[in-house]
SETORKOL-376626 format. One record per atom (N, C-alpha, C): residue in one letter; x, y negated, z. Coordinates in steps of 0.2 Angstrom, whole numbers, plus 5000, padded with zeros to 4 digits. Layout:
<marzas>
AXYZ...
</marzas>
This chain:
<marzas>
X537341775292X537741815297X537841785303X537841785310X537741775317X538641795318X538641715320X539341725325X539341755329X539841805329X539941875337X540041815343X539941805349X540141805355X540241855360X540641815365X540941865369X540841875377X540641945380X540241945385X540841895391X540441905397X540741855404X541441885403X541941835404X542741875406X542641945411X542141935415X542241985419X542042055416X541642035412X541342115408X541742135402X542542105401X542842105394X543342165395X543342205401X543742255402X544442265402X544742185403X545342155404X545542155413X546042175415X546142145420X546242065422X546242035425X546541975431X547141955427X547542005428X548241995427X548441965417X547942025413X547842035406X547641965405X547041935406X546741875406X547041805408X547541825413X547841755416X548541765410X548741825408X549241815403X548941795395X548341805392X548141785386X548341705388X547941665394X547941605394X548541565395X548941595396X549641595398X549941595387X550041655387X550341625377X549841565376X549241565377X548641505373X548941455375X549541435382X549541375383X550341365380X550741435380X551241425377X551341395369X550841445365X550941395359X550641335357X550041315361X549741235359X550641205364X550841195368X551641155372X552041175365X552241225362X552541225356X552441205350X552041205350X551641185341X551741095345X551641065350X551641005352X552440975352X552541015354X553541005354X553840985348X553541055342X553941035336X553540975331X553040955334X552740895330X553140845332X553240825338X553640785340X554440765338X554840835337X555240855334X555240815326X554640845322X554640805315X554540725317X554240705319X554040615320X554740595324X555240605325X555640595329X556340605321X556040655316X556340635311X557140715308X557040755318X557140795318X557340865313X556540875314X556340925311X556040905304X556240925297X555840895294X555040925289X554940995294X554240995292X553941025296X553241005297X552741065303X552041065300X552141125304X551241135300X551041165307X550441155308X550141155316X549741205317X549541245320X549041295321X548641275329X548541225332X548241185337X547441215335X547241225338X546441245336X546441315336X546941345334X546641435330X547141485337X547241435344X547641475347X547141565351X546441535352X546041565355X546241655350X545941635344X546041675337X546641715338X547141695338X547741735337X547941765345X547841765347X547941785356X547341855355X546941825353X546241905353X546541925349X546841935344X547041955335X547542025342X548141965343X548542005346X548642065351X548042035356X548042095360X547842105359X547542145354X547042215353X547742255348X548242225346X548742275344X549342295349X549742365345X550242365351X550842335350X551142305353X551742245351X552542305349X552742285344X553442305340X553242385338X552742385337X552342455336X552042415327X551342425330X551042405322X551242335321X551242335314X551542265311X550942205308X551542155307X551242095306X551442055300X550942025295X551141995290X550641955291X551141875293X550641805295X550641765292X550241715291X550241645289X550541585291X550641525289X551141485290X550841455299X550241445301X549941425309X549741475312X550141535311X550341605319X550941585321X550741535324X551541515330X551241565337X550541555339X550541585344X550541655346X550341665337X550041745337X550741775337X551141755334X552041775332X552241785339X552141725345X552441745351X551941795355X551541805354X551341855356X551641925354X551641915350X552241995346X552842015347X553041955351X553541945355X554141895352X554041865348X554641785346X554641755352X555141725354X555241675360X555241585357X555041575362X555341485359X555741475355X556341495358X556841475355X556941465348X556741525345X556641565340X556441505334X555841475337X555541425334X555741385334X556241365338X556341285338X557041275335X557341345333X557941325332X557741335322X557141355320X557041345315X556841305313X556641245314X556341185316X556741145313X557441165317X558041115319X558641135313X558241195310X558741215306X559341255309X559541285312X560041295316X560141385313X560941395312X560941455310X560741515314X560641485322X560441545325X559641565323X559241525318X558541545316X558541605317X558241645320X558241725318X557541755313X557441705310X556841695304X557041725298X557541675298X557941655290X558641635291X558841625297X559741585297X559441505294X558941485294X558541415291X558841425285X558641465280X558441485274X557841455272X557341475277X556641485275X556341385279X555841385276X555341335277X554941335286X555141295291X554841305296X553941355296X553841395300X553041425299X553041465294X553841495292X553841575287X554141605293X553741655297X553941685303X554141765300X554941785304X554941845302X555441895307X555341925308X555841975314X555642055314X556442075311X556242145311X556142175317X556242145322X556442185329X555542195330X555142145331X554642145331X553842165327X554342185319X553842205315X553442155313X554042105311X553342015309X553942015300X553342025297X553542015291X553541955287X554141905284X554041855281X553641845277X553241785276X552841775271X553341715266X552841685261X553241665257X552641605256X552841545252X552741485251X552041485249X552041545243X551441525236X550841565241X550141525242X549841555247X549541615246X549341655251X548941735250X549441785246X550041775244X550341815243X550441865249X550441855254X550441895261X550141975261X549741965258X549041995258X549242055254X549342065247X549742105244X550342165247X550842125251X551342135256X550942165262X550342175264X550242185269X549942265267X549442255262X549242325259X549642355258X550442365254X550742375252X550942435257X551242385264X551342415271X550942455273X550242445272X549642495274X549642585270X549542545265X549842595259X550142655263X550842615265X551342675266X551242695271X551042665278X550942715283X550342795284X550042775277X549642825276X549742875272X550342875269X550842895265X551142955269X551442905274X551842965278X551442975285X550742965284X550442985292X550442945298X550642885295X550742865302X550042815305X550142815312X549442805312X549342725317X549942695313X549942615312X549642555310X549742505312X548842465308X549342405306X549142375301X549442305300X549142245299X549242185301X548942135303X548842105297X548542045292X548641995290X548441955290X548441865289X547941845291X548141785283X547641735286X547641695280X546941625283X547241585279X546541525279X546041545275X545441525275X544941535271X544941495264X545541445264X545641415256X546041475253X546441515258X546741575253X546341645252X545841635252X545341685248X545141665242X545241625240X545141605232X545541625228X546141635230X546941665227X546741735223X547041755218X546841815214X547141865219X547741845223X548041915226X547541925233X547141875234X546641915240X546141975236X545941965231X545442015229X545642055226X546242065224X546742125224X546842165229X547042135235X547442155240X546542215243X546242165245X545642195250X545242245246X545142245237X544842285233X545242355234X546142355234X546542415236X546442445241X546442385247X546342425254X545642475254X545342455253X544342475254X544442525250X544642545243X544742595239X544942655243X545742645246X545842675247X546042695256X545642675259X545442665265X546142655269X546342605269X546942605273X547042545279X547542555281X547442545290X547642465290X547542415289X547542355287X546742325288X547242255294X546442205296X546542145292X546042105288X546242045285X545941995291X546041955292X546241915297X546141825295X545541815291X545441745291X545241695297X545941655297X545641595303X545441525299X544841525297X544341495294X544241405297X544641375297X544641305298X544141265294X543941265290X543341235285X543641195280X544141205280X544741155274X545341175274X545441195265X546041205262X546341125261X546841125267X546941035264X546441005265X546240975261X545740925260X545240945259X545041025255X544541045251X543941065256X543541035259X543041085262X542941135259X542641185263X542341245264X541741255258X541241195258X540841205252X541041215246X541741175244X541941165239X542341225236X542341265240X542741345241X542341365237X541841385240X541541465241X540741425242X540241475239X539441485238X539141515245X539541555248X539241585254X539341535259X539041555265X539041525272X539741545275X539941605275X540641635277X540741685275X541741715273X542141735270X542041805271X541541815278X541441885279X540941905274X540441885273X540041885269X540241955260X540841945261X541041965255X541142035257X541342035263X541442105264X541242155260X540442175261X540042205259X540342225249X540242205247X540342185238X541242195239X541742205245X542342265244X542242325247X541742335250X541642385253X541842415260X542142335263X542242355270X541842325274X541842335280X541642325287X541742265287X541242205288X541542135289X541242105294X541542045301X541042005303X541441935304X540941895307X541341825307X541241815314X541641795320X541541785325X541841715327X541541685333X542141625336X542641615336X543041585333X543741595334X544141545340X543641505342X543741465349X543641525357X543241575355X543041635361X543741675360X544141675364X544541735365X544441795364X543941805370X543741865372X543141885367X542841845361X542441895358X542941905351X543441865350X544041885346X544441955349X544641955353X544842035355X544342075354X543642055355X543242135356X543142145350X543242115345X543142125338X543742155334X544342115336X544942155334X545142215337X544942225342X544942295344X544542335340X543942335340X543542385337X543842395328X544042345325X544342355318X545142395320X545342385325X546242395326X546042485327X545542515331X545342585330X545142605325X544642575322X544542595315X545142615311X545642555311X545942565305X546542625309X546642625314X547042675318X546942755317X546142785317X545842825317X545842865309X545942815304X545842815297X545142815294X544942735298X544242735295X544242665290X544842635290X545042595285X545042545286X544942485283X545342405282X544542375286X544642325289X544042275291X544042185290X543742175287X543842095287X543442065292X543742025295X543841985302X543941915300X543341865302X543141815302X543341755308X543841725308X543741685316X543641625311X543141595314X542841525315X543341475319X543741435318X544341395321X544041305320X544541305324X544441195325X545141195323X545341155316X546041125314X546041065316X546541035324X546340985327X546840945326X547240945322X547840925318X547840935311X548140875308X548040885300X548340945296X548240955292X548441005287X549241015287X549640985288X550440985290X550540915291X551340895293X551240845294X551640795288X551440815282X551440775276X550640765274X550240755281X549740765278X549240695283X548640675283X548440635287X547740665285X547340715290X546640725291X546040675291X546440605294X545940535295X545840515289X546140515284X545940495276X545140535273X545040595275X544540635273X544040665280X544140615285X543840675287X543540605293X542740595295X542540565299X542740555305X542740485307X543040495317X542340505320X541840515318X541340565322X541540645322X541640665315X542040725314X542540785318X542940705319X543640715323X543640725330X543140685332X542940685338X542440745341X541940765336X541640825338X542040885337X542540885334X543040945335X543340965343X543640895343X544040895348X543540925356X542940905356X542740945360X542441015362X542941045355X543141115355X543541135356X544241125359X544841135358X544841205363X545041255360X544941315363X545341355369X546041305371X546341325378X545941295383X545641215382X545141195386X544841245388X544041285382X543641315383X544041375389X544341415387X544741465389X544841455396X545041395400X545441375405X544641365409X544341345406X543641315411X543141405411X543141435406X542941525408X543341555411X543841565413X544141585418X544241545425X544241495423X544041455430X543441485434X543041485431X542241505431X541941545434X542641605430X542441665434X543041705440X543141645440X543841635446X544541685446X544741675439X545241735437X545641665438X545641615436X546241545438X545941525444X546441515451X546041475457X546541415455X546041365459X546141295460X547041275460X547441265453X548041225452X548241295451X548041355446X548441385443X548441365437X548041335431X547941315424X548741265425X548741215430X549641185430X550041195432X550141245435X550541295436X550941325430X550441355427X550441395420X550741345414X550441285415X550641245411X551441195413X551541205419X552441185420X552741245420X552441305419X552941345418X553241355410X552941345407X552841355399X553141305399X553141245401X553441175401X554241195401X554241225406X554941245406X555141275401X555141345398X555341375396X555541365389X555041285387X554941275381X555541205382X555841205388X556541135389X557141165388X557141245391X557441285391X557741285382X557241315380X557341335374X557541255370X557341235370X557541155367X558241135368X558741135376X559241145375X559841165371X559441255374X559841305366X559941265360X559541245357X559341235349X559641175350X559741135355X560041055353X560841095351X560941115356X561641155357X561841165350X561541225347X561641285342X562041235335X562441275331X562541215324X562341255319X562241205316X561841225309X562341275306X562041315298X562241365295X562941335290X563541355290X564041335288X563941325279X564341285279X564141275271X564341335265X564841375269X565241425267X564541465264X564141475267X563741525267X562941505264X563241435258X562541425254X562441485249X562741505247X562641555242X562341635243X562341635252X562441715254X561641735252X561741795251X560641815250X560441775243X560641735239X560741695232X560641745226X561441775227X561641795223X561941855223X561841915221X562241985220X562941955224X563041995228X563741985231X564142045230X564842055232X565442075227X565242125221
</marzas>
């Protein structure tokens, strides 16, 4: 199967405006996901898990849906894909920090369990590809009542191995409902390559044997990430059912940061990645085709700056959740 690519920015039927904003989240979430690394090694925060690599991926995922309209059931590394949906900074860093103003969890929840009813981002939970389940479920229902909403879900490709993924995508295909499965395919569960996964070449591959529409594109390309997610987000809108969607990603950061990718993984390896790093690529294609003029990509990038100091503030500020309140959501209350 043939990684999709994506035509010249100019032929992607994006405005200027559309384009300089995708690169604008792309830069906001790799300055965030950087932030709260930082955060943890400083001792602060005490867990993060990185999505550095898969910003290209989730920026196409997103704009091809309508934001607080169709929903979203994420994986622990859609930091960016989440602020695109509309989470702020803030939002992240105050769960990070723990802080009761989390609008996650009240920091209930494990940093990178993203969830906001305002926005229609449904929390996921620990034990992996459970998501997946939860997200049919949702799909199920808007076809129930007619509604002609799509739902997102996304997952790594170590969590296709999980028995809830071939539950979840067997349901969908069955019964044709409006849900896009969303693999950003890094090449490693943890430590486990890809080979050690799975007999095929790619997780699209499988499509066919559930009976949906499958492809596997670059997950470093943006724009061929949107032209793909758009054409599944119609399908599944129209009632022509689920699509499985393949982004090809660079995990340019270890697995979390209880984790060291240098133990398993070559420094020729490490270094051939890194010359994939997909805000790079992004920033140099629109350079190119002159949508960034000379000293907008640092512009964009101290704007972000700011607003990610801004929010840092707030959160040093905020106080954590009162102890009064360990029991609340625990247990049946009055």
């Amino acid at each position: 199967m043939a990684i999709s690519e994506s035509a010249p920015a100019a032929a992607a039927g994006l405005s200027q405006d559309q384009l300089r904003s995708m690169y604008r989240d792309m830069v906001l979430g790799r300055l965030l996901d950087e932030r709260i690394l930082v955060l943890n090694r400083q001792g602060r925060a005490p867990f993060a898990i990185s999505g550095q690599g898969h910003e290209a991926a989730q920026v196409g995922v997103g704009y091809a849906l309508r934001r607080d309209y169709d929903w979203l059931v994420p994986y622990y590394r859609d930091l960016t894909l989440v602020l695109v949906m509309g989470t702020e900074p803030r939002d992240h860093l105050m769960a990070s920090l723990g802080r009761a103003a989390d609008p996650n969890s009240g920091a209930r929840q494990m940093p990178g369990h993203y969830g906001s009813r305002a926005h229609s981002i449904v929390t996921t939970g620990s034990p992996v590809a459970t998501q997946i389940l939860h997200a049919v479920g949702i799909a199920h229902s808007f076809k129930y009542r007619g509604e002609d909403k799509v739902v997102v879900t996304s997952v790594g490709e170590g969590g296709t191995s999980e028995g809830d993924w071939h539950e979840g995508l067997n349901w969908a295909a069955i019964h044709k409902l409006p849900v896009i499965f969303l693999v950003e395919n890094n090449a490693f569960a943890i430590s486990v390559p890809q080979s050690r996964q799975m007999a095929v070449a790619h997780v699209a591959d499988r499509g066919p044997a559930y009976g949906m529409p499958a492809q596997t594109v670059d997950g470093g390309d943006c724009l061929a990430v949107y032209e793909a997610a758009k054409v599944a987000v119609e399908r599944a809108r129209s009632g022509g059912g689920p699509t499985l969607l393949e982004a090809v990603c660079v995990r340019l950061q270890s697995h979390s940061s209880d984790d060291d990718q240098r133990r398993y993984r070559s420094p020729d390896d490490l270094a051939e990645m890194r010359r994939h790093d997909p805000v790079e690529r992004f920033r140099a294609e629109l350079e190119g085709a002159g949508v960034l003029a000379e000293g907008d990509a640092d512009s964009i990038r101290q704007e972000c700056q700011r607003v990610i100091e801004v929010a840092q503030e707030e959160a040093d500020a905020a106080p954590p959740p009162s102890s009064s309140t360990a029991l609340q959501h625990v247990y049946q209350e009055g």
